[in-house]
VOSE-453276 format. One line per field, with one value per residue (C-alpha): residue number from 1; residue in one letter; y, z, x. Coordinates in nm, 2 decimals, decimal comma. Each point is the difference from the previous one (the first is absolute). Layout:
// VOSE-453276
n: c(NUM  ...)
res: c(a  ...)
north: c(Y  ...)
up: c(Z  ...)
east: c(X  ...)
//
This chain:
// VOSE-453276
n: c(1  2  3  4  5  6  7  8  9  10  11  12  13  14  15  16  17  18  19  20  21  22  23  24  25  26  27  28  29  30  31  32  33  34  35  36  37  38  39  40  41  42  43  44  45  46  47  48  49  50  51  52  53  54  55  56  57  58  59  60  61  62  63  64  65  66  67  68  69  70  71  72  73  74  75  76  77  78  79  80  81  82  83  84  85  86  87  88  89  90  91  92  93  94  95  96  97  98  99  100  101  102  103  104  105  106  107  108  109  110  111  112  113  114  115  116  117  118  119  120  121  122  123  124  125  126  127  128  129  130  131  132  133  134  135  136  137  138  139  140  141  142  143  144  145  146  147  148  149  150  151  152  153  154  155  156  157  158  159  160  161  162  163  164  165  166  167  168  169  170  171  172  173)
res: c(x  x  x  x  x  x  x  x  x  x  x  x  x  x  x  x  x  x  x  x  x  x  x  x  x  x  x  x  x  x  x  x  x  x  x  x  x  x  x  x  x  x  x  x  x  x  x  x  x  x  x  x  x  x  x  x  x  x  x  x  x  x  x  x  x  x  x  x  x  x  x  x  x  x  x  x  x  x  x  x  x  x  x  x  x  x  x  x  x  x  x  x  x  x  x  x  x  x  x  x  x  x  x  x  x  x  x  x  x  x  x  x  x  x  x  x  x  x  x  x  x  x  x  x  x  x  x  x  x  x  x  x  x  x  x  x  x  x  x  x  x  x  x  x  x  x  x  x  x  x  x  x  x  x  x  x  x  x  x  x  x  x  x  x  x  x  x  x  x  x  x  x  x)
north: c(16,12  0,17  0,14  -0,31  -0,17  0,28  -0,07  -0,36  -0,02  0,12  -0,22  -0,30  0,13  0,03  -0,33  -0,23  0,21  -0,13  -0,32  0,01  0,19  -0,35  -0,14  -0,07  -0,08  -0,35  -0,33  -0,34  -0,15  0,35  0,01  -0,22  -0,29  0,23  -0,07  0,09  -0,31  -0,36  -0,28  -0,30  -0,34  -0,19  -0,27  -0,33  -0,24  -0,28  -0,09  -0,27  0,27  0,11  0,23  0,30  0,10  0,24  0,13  0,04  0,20  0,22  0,04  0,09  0,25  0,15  0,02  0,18  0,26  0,07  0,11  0,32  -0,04  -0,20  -0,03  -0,27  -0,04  -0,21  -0,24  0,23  0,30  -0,11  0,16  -0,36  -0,39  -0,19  -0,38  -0,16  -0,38  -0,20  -0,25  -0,24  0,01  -0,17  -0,14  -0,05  -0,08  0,29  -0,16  -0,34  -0,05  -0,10  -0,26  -0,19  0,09  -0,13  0,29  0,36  0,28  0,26  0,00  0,20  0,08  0,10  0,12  0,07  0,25  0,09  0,36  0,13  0,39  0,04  0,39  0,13  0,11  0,09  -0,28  -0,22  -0,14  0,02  -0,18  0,24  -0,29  -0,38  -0,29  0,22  -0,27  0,15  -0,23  0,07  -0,20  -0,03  -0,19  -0,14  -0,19  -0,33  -0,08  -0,03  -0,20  0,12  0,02  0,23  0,22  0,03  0,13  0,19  0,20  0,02  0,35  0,12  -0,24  0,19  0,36  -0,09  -0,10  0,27  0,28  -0,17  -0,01  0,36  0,11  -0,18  0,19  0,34  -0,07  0,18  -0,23)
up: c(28,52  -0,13  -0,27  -0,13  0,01  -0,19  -0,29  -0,02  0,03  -0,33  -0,18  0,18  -0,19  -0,34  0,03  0,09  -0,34  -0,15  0,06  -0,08  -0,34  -0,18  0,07  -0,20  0,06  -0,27  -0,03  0,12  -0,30  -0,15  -0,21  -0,30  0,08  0,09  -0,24  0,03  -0,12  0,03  -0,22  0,22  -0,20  0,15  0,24  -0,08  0,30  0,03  0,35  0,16  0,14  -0,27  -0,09  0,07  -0,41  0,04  0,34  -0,02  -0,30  0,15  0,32  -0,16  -0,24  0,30  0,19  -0,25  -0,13  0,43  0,05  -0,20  -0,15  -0,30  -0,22  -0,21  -0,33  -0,35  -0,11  -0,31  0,19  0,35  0,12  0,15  -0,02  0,29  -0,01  0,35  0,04  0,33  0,05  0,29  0,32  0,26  0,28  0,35  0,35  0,25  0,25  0,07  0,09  0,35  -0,02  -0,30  -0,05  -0,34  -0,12  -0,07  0,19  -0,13  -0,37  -0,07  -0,38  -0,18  -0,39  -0,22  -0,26  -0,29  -0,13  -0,32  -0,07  -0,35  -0,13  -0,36  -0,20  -0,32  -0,17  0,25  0,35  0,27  0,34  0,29  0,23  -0,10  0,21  0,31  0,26  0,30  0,26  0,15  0,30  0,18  0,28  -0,08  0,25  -0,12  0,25  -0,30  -0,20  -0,15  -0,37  0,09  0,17  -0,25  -0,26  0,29  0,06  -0,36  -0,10  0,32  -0,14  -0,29  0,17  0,18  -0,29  -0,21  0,24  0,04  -0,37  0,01  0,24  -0,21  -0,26  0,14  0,19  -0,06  -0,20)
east: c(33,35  -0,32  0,17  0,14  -0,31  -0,12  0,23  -0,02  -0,37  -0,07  0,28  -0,19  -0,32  0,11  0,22  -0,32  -0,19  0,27  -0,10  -0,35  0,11  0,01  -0,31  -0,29  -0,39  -0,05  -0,13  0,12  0,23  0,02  0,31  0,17  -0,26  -0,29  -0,33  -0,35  -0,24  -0,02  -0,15  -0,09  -0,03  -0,20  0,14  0,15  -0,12  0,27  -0,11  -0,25  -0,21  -0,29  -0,23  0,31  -0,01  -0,23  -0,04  0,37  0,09  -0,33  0,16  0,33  -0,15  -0,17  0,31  0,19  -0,27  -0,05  0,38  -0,08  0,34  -0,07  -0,30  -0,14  0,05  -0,09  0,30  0,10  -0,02  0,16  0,35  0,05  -0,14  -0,03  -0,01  -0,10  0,02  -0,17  0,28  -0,08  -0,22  0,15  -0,24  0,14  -0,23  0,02  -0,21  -0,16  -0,37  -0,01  -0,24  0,21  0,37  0,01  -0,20  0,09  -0,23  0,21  0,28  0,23  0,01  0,36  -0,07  0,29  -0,04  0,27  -0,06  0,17  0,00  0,08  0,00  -0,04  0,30  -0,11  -0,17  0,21  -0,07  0,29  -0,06  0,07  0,01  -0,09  -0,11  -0,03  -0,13  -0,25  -0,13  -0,31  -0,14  -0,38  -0,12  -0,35  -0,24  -0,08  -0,32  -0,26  0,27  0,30  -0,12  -0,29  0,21  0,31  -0,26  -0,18  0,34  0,12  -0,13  0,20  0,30  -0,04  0,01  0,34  0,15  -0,11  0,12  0,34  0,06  -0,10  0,24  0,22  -0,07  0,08  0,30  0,31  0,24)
//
């Protein structure tokens, strides 16, 4: 029995290296629709909910130059374009104040962004994905009134968004 075990034992070794033989160390996307920098326009906001131009296209430039995978890069020089647009805010109450039940205490805020990925053929521009749709929601407390606190918790918004569409970015298609 010893013996046998003996032989098999190193055919089991070499046939799990052979496994392993394929594999290679790279990054997320890496292949035929890998690329290295990213121009961000600069947000198109569609939606009721204002003030999310800047702080948006900020957070969404942060977001991409923090995965480590892309870099940031001037329109004529960029691998790829990305065009982001803020579609619609949807505003639904979470909870009711307890004292009146026709007020909110606490929303629950739904935004609808459309990103378009477009990358640089030659003098051309090819979308890689258009229209993709990512839905982001936050709960926001409404107890100093609900317009103070939407632009209270928009740079937050913003951040949510930003990292979505940057996960978006790097996923394997």
């Amino acid at each position: 029995m010893s013996r046998l075990l003996l032989a098999i034992s190193p055919l089991c070794v070499l046939a799990l290296l052979a496994g392993c033989a394929s594999y290679h160390l790279g990054q997320p996307g890496a292949g035929d629709e890998s690329y290295g920098s990213v121009y961000v326009k600069p947000i198109r906001n569609e939606s009721t909910f204002p003030l999310m131009k800047a702080s948006l296209t900020a957070s969404i430039r942060r977001a991409i130059s923090d995965t480590g995978f892309l870099s940031l890069s001037s329109e004529s020089a960029a691998d790829t374009i990305l065009e982001t647009r803020l579609v619609s805010v949807k505003r639904d109450i979470a909870a009711v104040s307890s004292i009146d039940v026709g007020r909110g205490r606490k929303y629950e805020l739904e935004f609808e962004t459309l990103c378009t990925l477009y990358r640089r053929s030659g003098n051309e521009l090819e979308p890689v994905f258009s229209d993709r749709r990512i839905i982001t929601k936050q709960d926001i407390f409404a107890d100093s009134g609900q317009v103070n606190a939407e632009h209270q918790a928009g740079p937050e918004i913003a951040r949510q968004i930003a990292r979505r569409i940057s996960d978006t970015l790097l996923d394997t298609w």
